[in-house]
Every structure is written in C-alpha cells, then in structure tokens.
C-alpha positions as CSV (number, residue, x, y, z in Angstrom):
1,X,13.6,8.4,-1.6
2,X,11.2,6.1,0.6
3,X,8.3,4.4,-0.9
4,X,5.6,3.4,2.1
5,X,3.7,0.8,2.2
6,X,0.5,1.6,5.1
7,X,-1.6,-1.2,5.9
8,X,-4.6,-1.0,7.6
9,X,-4.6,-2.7,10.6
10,X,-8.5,-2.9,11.7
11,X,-9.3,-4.6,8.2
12,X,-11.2,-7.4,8.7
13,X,-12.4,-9.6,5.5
14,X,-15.8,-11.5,5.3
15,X,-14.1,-14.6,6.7
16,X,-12.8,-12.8,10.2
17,X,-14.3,-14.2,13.3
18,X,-15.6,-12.5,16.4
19,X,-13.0,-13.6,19.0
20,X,-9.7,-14.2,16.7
21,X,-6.8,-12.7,18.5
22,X,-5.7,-10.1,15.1
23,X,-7.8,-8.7,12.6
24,X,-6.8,-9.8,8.9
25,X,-5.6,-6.0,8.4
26,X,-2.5,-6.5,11.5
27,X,-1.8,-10.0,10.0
28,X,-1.3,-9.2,6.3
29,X,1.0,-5.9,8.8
30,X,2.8,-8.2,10.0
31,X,3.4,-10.3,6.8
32,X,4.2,-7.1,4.7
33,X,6.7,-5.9,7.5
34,X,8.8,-9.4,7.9
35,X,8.9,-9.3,4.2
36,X,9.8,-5.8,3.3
37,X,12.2,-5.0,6.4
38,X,15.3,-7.7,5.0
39,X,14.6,-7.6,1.5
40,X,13.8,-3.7,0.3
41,X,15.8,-1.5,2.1
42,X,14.1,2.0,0.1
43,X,10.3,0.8,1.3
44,X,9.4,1.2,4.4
45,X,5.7,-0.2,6.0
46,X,3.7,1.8,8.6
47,X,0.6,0.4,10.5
48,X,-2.8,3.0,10.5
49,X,-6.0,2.5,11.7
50,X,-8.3,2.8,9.3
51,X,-8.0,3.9,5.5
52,X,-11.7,3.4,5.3
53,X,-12.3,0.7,2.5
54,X,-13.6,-1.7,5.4
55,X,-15.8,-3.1,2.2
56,X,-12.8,-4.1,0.0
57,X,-10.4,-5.2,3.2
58,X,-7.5,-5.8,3.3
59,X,-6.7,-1.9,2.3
60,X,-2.7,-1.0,1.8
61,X,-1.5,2.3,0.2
62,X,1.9,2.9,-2.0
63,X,3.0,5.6,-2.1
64,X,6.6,8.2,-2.1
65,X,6.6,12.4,-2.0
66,X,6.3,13.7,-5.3
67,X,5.2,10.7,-6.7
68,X,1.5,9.1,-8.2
69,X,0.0,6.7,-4.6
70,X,-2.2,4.1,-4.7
71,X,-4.5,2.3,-3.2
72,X,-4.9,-1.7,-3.3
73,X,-7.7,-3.7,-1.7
74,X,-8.8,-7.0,-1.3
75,X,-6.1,-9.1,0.2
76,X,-6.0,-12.2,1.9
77,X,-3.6,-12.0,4.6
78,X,-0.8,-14.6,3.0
79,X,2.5,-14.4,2.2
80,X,2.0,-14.3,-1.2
81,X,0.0,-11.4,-0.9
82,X,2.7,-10.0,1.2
83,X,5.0,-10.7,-1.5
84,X,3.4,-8.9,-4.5
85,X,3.0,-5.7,-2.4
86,X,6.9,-5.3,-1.7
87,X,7.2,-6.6,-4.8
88,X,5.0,-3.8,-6.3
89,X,6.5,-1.3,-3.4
90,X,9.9,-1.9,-4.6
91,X,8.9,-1.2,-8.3
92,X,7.4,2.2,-7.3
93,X,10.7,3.4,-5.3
94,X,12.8,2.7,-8.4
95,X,10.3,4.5,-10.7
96,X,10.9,8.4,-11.0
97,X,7.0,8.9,-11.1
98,X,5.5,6.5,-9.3
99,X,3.7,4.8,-12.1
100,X,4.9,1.3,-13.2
101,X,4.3,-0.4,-16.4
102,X,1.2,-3.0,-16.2
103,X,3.5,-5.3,-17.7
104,X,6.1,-5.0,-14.3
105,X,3.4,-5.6,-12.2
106,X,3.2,-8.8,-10.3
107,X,0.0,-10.9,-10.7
108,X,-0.6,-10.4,-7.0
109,X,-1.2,-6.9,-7.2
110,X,-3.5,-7.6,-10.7
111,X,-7.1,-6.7,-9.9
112,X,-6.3,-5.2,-6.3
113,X,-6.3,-1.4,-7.3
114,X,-8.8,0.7,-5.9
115,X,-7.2,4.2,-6.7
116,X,-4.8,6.5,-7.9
117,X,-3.7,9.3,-6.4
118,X,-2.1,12.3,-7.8
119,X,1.1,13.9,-6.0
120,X,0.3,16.8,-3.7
121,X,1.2,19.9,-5.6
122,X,4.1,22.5,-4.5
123,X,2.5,24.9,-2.2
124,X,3.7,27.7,-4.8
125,X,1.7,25.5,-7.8
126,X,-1.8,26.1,-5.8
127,X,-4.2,28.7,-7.0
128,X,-4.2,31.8,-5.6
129,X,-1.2,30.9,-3.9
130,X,1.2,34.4,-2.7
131,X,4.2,34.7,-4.9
C-alpha cells in the first residue's frame, strides 16, 4: 500500500520575499520529491495548492487508505526537513495503522504535528447507510 506525502506548494514562511522565483512550499516539493523518489519506493509525494495552514507553513500531509493521516507544519524548506518527512513517511507505510511509536519518530518531525486524522469509514460503517 502507498503512503503519500502532499506538500503544499503555495506555502510561504515569514522569511519569503516578494519576488523570489518559488514559494518555500514548492522548494521543501522539490526537496521531499528528490529524496523520497530513490530512497522509499512504497511513498509517493504529490504537489496541492493549498492545505490551508498558510499560518504554520510549510504544511505536508501523511497519509495511506485505511490508515490514521496527518498533518505537519512548520518546516523550513531544507534537506533535513526533507529527510525527516520520508523518514516519517516511510515509518507510516510499514505500520498497519498508520500510527507510529513517538519513540520511531525522527526529531525532524518532533513538534511539527498539527493533526490527526482518522481513516475514512467503509461506506457500509456510516449511519443510516442501506444494507
């Protein structure tokens, strides 16, 4: 199963200027995608403009069907940054539910979540639902 990593590519952190030729959100892209594409074969990364954190940016989502997703903020567009989310990404593809131990984490994830997201339910699981 693929785990996907979507970064928002309009981000822009206090420190963008007027002018530059990317936004911080298409550079950490960029970073995320040169690192994940050689090294983790079961995440994939997808561009989307916007996830709507433009507060906490950069913004980057985790997540796989049937599994918890999450959403991280607050990058800096680096490679170390880039790093930790595959590193994180990868973590969630080998876990059954989506949820990895704290202790798993790497520290360059630590202090980015913004939100946890349940799975979407079976369409037979939703109330009221036709059996």
């Amino acid at each position: 199963m693929t785990t996907w990593i979507t970064v928002c590519d309009t981000c822009k952190t206090g420190d963008w200027q007027i002018g530059s030729e990317k936004t911080d959100g298409a550079r950490l892209a960029e970073l995320v995608e040169n690192t994940a594409t050689p090294l983790a074969p079961q995440v994939q990364v997808r561009r989307f403009s916007c996830l709507m954190g433009c507060s906490r940016a950069c913004n980057v989502t985790i997540q796989a069907e049937g599994k918890l997703a999450y959403t991280l903020s607050e990058f800096a567009p680096i490679p170390e940054a880039a790093d930790a989310i595959v590193a994180y990404a990868r973590l969630h593809a080998d876990s059954t539910t989506g949820q990895v131990p704290y202790r798993s984490w790497p520290a360059g994830v630590k202090g980015h979540f913004a939100a946890r997201h349940l799975p979407l339910p079976d369409a037979p699981d939703l109330p009221g639902a036709a059996e």
